[in-house]
N, C-alpha and C positions, 0 to 999 in steps of 0.2 A: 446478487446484492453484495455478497461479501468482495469480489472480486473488483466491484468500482470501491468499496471502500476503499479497498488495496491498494486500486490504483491510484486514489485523493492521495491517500498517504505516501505511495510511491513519489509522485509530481507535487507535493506541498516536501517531502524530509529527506530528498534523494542525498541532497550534501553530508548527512551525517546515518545513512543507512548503512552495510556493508557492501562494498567492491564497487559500487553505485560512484561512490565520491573519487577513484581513481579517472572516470570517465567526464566528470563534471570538472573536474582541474584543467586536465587535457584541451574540454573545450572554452576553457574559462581565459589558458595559456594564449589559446589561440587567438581569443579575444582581444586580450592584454595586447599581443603582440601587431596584430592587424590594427589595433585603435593609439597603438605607443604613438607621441609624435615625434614627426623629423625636428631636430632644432640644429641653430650653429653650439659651438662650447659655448657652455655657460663661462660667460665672465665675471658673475658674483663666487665663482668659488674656484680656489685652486688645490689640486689635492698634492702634500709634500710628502716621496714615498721613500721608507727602505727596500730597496730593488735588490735583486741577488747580486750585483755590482758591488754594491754597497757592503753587503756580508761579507764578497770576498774581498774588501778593501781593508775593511775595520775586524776580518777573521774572527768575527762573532757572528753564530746565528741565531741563537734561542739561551738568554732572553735578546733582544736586540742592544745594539751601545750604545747605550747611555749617557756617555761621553760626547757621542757625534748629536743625538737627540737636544743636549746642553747647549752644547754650540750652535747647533740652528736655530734654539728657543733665544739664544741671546743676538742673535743676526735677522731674524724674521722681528723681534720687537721693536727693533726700530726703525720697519718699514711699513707701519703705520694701518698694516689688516684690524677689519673689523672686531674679528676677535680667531681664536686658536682652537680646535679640536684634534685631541690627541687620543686616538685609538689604540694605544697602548697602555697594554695592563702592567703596573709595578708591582709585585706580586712576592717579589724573592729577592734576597742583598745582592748588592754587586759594589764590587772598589769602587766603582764610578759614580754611587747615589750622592756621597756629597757635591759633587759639581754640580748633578742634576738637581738638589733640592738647591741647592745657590741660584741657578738660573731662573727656577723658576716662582723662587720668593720675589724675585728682582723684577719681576716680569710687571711693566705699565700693559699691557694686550689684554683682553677678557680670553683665559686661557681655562679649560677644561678639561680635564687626565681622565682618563679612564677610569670607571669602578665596576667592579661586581660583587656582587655578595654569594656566601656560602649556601643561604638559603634558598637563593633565585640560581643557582649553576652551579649544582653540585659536582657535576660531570667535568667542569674546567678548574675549580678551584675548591683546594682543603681549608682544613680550617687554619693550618700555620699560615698558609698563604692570606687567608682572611686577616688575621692577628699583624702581620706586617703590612698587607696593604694599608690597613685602619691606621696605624701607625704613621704609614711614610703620608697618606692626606691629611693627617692633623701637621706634619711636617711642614707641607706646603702651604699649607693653608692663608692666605691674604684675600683683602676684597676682592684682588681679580683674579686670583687664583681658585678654581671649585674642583669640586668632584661633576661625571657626567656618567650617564649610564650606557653601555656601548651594548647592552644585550637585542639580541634579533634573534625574532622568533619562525620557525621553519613549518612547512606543515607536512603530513606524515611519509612524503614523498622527499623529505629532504631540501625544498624547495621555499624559499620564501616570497610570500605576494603580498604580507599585509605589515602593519605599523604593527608592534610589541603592545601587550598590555600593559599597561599601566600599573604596577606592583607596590605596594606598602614596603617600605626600606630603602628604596634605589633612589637616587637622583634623578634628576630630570635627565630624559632624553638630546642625545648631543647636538638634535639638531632644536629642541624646545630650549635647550641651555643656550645654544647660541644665537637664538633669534626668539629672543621673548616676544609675549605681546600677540598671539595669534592665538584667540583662544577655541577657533572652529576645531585645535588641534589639541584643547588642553588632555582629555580623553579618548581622540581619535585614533580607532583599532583598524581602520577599514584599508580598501585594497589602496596598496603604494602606486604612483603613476610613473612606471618607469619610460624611458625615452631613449627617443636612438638617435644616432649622428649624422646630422644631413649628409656629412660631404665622408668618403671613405679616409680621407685624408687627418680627420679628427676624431678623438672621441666626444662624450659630451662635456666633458671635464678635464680641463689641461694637466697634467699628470708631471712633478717634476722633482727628480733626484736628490733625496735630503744632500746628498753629501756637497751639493752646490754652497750651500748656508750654510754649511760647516769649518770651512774654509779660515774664516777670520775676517774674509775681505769682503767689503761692502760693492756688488755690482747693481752699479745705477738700474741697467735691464730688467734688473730681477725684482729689485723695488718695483717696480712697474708694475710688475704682475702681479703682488703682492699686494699692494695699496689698495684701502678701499675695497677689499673680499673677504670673503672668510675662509681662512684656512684649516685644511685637516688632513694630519700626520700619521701616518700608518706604513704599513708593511706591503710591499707585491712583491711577495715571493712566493715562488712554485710552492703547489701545496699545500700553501699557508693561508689561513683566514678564508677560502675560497664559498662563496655561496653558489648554487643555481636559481635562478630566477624564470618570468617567464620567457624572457628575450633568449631565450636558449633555443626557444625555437626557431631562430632568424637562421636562414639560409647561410652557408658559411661562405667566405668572402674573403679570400690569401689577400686581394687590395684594400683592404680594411684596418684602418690602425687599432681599431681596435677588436677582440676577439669576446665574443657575450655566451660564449659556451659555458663558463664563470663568469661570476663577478665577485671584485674584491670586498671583503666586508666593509671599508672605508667607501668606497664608492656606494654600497649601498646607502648606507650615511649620509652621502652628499646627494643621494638619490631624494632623500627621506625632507636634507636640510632645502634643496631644491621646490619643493609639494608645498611644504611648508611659506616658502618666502613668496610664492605663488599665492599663495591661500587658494589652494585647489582642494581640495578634498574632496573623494566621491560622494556622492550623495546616495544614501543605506534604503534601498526598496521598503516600504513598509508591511510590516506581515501581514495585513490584512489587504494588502495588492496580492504578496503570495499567494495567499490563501485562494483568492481571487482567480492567480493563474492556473492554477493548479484544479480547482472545479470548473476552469473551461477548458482544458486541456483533457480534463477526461470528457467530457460533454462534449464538446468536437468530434471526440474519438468515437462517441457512439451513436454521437449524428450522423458523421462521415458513414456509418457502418451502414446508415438506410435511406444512404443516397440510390437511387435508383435510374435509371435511360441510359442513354446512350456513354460509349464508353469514354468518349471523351469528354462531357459534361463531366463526366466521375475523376477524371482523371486532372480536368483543370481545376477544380474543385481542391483535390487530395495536393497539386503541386502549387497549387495557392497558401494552403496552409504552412507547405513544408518549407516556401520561401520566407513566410514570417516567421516561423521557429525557427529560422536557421538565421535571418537577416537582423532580425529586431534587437536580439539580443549585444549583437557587433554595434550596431547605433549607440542602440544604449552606452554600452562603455565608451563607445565616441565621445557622448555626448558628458562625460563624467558620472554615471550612473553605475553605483557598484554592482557588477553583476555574479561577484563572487557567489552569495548565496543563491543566484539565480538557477532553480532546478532546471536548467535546460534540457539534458538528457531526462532528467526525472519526469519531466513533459512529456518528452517523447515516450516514455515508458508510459507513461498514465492514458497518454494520448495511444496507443496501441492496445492495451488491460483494459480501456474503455472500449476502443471500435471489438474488442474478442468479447466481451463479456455482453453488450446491447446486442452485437449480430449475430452470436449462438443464443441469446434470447430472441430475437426478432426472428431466426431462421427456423427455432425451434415453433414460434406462432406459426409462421409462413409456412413450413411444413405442413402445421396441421389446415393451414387454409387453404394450402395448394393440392392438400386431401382432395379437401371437400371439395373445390372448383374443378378437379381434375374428375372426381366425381359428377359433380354435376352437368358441368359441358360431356364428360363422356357420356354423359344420356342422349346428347343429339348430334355431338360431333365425332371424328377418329381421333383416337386418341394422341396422334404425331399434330393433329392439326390443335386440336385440346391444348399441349404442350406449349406450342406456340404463343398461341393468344395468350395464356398465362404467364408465357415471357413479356409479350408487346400487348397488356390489354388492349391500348388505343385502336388495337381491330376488331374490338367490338365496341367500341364508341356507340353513343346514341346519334348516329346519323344514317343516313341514305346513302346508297351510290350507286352510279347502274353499272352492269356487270353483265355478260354472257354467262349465261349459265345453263347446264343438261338441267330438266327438269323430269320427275317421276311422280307419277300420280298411280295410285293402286285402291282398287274396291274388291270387297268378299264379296260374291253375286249371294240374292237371296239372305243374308246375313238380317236384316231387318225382320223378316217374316219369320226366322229361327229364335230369335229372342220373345217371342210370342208362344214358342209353343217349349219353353225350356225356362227354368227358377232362372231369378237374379244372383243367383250362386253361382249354377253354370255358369250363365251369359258371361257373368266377368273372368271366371277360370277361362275359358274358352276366347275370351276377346283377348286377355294378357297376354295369353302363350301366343295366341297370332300377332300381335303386336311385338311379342319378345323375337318372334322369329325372322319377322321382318326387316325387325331395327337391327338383328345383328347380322344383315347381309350388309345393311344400307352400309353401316358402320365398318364393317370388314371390307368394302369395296372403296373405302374413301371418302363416303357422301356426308352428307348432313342432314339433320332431320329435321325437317319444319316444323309440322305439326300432325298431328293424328284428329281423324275428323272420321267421330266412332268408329268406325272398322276400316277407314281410307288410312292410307298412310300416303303423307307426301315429304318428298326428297331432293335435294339438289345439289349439284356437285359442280364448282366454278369458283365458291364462295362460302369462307369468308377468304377461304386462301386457294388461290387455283392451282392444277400442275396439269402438264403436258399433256398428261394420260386421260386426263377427268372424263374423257368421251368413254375411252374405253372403259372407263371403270364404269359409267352410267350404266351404258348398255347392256355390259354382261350383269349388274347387280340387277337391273331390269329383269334381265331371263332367270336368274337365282332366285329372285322374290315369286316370279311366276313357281318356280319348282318347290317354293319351302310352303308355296300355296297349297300345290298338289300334296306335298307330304303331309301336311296339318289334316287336311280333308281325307284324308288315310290311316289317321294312326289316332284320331279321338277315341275316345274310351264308349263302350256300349254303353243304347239307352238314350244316344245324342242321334239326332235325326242328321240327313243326310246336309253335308257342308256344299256351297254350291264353289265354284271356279273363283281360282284371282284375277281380275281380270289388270293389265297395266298399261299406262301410257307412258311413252316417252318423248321429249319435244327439247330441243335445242333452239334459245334465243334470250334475247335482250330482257330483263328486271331489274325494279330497284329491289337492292339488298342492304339488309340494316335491321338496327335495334328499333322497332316502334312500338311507342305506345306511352305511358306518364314517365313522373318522378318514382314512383312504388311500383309500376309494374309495366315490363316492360316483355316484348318478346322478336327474339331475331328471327325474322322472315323474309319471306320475298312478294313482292308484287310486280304486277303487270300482266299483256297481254299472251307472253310464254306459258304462264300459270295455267292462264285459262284454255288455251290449246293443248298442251299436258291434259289438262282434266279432260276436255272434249274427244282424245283422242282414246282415253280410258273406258267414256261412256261407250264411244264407237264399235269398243268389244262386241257388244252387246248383239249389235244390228250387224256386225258381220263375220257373226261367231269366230272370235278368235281370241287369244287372251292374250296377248302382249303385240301393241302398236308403236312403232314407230315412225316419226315424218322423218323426209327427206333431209330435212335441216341435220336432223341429231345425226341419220344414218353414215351420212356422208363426212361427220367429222367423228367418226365412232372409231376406223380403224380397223374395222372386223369384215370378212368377207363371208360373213355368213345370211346377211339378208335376203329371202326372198318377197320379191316385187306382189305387191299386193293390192295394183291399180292405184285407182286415182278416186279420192269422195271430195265431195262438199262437207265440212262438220258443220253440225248444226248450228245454228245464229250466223253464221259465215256466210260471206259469198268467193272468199277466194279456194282454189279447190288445194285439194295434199295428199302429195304423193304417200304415200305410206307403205311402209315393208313390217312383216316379221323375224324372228331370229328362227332361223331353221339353221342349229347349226350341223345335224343330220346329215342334210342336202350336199352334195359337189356342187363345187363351183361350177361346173358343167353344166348342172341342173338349173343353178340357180339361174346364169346365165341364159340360158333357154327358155324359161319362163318368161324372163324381162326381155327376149326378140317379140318372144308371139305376143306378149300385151302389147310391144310397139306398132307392129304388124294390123291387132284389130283395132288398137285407137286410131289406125291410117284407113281402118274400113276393111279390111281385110278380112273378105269371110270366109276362105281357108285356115287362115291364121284363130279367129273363133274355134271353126271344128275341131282344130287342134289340141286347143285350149281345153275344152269340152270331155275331147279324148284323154289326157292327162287326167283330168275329174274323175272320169268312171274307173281309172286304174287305181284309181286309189279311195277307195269307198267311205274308210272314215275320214278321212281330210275332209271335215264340214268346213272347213274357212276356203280351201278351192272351190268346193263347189260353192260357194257365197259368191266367190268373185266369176264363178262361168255367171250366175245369175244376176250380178252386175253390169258383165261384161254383153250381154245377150240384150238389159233393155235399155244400154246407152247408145246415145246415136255418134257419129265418127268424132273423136278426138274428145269428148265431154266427160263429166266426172259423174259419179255418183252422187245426188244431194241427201244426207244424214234430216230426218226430220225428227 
């Protein structure tokens, strides 16, 4: 819980957290810069500059000449601009202020000088400097002469992206001073909309040498340019005034007139008076959309977390999301929408704090669930096959399908008639442990376990998941389950009367497999006529003393050459006859081999091949399931089966 707080708070206050906001500018630049528009020069504004030409002309550079400043203010005035912005600070005497204050008392132009206060920029200006600039603006002072306030504010990266606050003591902003009457901007702090140059040949602002208007001489051209714009008078010189912006990230461009690695603080200005005469202003996200983004951004993150299928559902899923956090935000500043305060990375973060903190809790449940499933299916399945299904439930879905499958049927002989003469204490000690011993062949071999039907166990290996080997695994768990029979019936504790034989069937063929049964209870099993063969061929023990049956079907895809041939019955309710073998894995192939000539031999009638058969019998005295089949083989007539009643 505490970690989605975290994360609210991370993706709602990422802009002003620590180290966080270096990363939010970055992609905020990138913004700015992807969404700045192409334009032609603006022709509402021309900016008049001192150039380092200019400094080595007039061999002033700080504070700039004054002199030459005069003369352009009285040569620009009578070419008829909107009005004057002069980004220059008067700050400290020079020989030259009486000219300059004469010009600019004289001035018909709406003209605005520079101010700063001591209080608002302490860092550029003292207080003597305070004390004369106060001075030299009451000097100037006329209706069209004002003060304007030229401060621009950076954020902590040295970088500025947004409009200056609005401060108690300063004059109006030079671009609110020289284009009254828009009041969307009379308080507006939000992101500046800067812009680039369609054509490389321009920038967005024609850019032209005070020392032209210094001259004395009135050229008609220059009027031209003048007329009807607003002008603003500043400094480009190396080093001087220089701001970074976001256009800093624009690829660099030797055929480019102009270069946005900087920009001049005048330009910024004209950037500002530009927004302004537009009446564009961003429009400020409301914090309650924040708030908004920021509890869906982690809620995503810990939805995403328990997405579940296949991997590309999960995957177009996770790059769906990443295309709107990454695209939405670039629109938006398209579209005029400030996305300065927009936690985008803080998103991102919240949206990651969210998917870590729901899926080490969901993984910490699913652990414990995948416990207990893994438990549970390991009671009738192998644990690899268990694993699975708990990856892709959908294989055990509540449906049918049919399937090839080995099938095993097992009975305790006489086990009925033992529970009669032994407590219900025993009975159950003694059915669990044969059942525990059972189930863990079935399950170390690969199989599954259907169901337990009192002392029967039945098995089948095909399904839910098949593999190459399932023959071989049937058949030898077949003969294992036979032997962990014979071991249980050996090692009961005294005082338990005598345990009879396991007897087992095995049968390879076609069932439906699947979950049947309601909404509350349900059980995976198999049906069909395999089943019933399996059980018929277990009963079969009985009648031809032998304890482990197999049909032709299983033997032949078993893999194993250990069957010997063990004639031909009818099972009862049947009329088609089966071949059936045992596992002698004892026997040589030689042997085995020889037994299955002379059965061919007397099912062609061959009554050599009987005596034969006969003679192998009495060599072997306890082999009760040969001598079964000489006494099968003696009362069938040429080529016929044994019928099981």
């Amino acid at each position: 819980m505490l970690l989605l707080i975290a994360a609210v708070i991370v993706a709602r206050f990422a802009w002003t957290l620590p180290a966080i906001p270096l990363a939010e500018r970055a992609a905020y630049d990138l913004r700015q810069v992807w969404a700045a528009p192409k334009v032609e020069p603006d022709k509402r504004i021309v900016m008049v500059v001192f150039n380092d030409e200019t400094l080595i002309n007039t061999k002033k550079r700080s504070p700039l000449d004054r002199a030459t400043l005069a003369r352009a203010l009285r040569s620009l005035d009578t070419m008829g601009a909107k009005g004057i912005g002069i980004d220059i600070l008067v700050d400290q005497e020079q020989d030259e202020d009486p000219e300059l204050i004469a010009a600019l008392r004289a001035m018909q132009t709406p003209t605005y000088l520079a101010y700063a206060s001591f209080g608002t920029n302490k860092n550029e200006i003292g207080q003597r400097q305070q004390q004369f600039l106060d001075g030299f603006q009451k000097a100037i002072a006329t209706d069209k002469v004002k003060p304007t306030s030229i401060r621009l504010e950076v954020d902590r990266d040295n970088v500025v992206r947004s409009w200056p606050n609005v401060l108690p003591g300063l004059p109006p902003l030079m671009a609110r001073a020289l284009a009254p009457g828009h009041p969307a901007f009379d308080n507006y702090t939000g992101s500046i909309r800067f812009r680039q140059p369609k054509y490389n040949e321009y920038g967005v602002y024609n850019k032209l040498p005070i020392d032209v208007f210094a001259t004395g001489v009135t050229i008609p051209q220059l009027a031209d340019q003048i007329r009807g714009r607003y002008v603003l008078i500043g400094g480009d010189v190396t080093d001087f005034d220089k701001f970074e912006t976001p256009l800093r990230l624009l690829p660099a461009n030797e055929d480019a007139a102009q270069d946005f690695t900087t920009m001049i603080g005048l330009e910024v200005h004209a950037t500002l008076l530009s927004q302004l005469l537009d009446n564009a202003p961003f429009t400020r996200i409301p914090d309650g959309i924040l708030w908004l983004g920021a509890f869906c951004a982690v809620l995503l993150g810990g939805v995403s977390s328990l997405v579940s299928g296949s991997w590309w559902r999960t995957g177009v899923i996770l790059i769906a999301q990443a295309v709107i956090v990454a695209y939405a935000p670039f629109k938006l500043q398209e579209h005029m929408i400030d996305t300065q305060d927009l936690p985008v990375v803080g998103s991102v973060l919240g949206w990651i704090m969210g998917f870590i903190a729901v899926g080490s809790a969901a993984r910490e449940v699913g652990s414990e669930e995948r416990k207990f499933a893994q438990s549970a299916l390991g009671k009738y399945l192998p644990r690899d096959i268990a694993n699975q299904i708990i990856q892709d439930p959908d294989q055990l879905a509540l449906k049918g399908e049919r399937r090839e499958i080995f099938v095993v049927f097992t009975d305790l002989e006489g086990f009925t008639a033992l529970t009669h003469a032994i407590d219900a204490q025993d009975t159950a000690m003694l059915l669990n442990r044969y059942l525990d011993l059972l189930s863990d062949v079935v399950l170390e071999h690969g199989g599954t376990i259907d169901k337990f039907v009192g002392d029967a166990v039945v098995a089948f290996w095909g399904a839910p998941i098949s593999r190459p080997d399932d023959g071989t695994r049937a058949a030898q768990a077949a003969h294992a389950m036979w032997q962990a029979g014979e071991k249980f019936r050996k090692t009961h504790r005294p005082g338990i009367p005598p345990i009879g034989r396991t007897r087992v069937g095995l049968h390879f063929g076609e069932a439906i497999v699947g979950n049947f049964g309601g909404d509350d209870r349900i059980q995976y099993t198999a049906l069909g006529d395999s089943m019933n063969t399996a059980a018929r061929l277990e009963a079969a023990n009985k009648k031809l003393e032998t304890s482990v049956i197999a049909s032709a079907e299983a033997v032949s895809r078993s893999g194993l050459d250990w069957w010997r041939p063990m004639g031909r019955i009818t099972l009862r309710g049947r009329s088609t006859p089966v071949d059936i073998f045992e596992p002698a894995p004892g026997m040589t192939n030689s042997a085995l081999s020889h037994i299955q000539a002379v059965l061919d031999r007397v099912a062609k009638g061959d009554g050599n091949a009987l005596a034969e058969l006969e003679t192998l019998a009495e060599g072997s005295p306890d082999d009760a399931a040969l001598r079964n089949l000489v006494h099968r083989m003696q009362s069938l007539k040429s080529g016929g089966s044994y019928v099981l009643d």
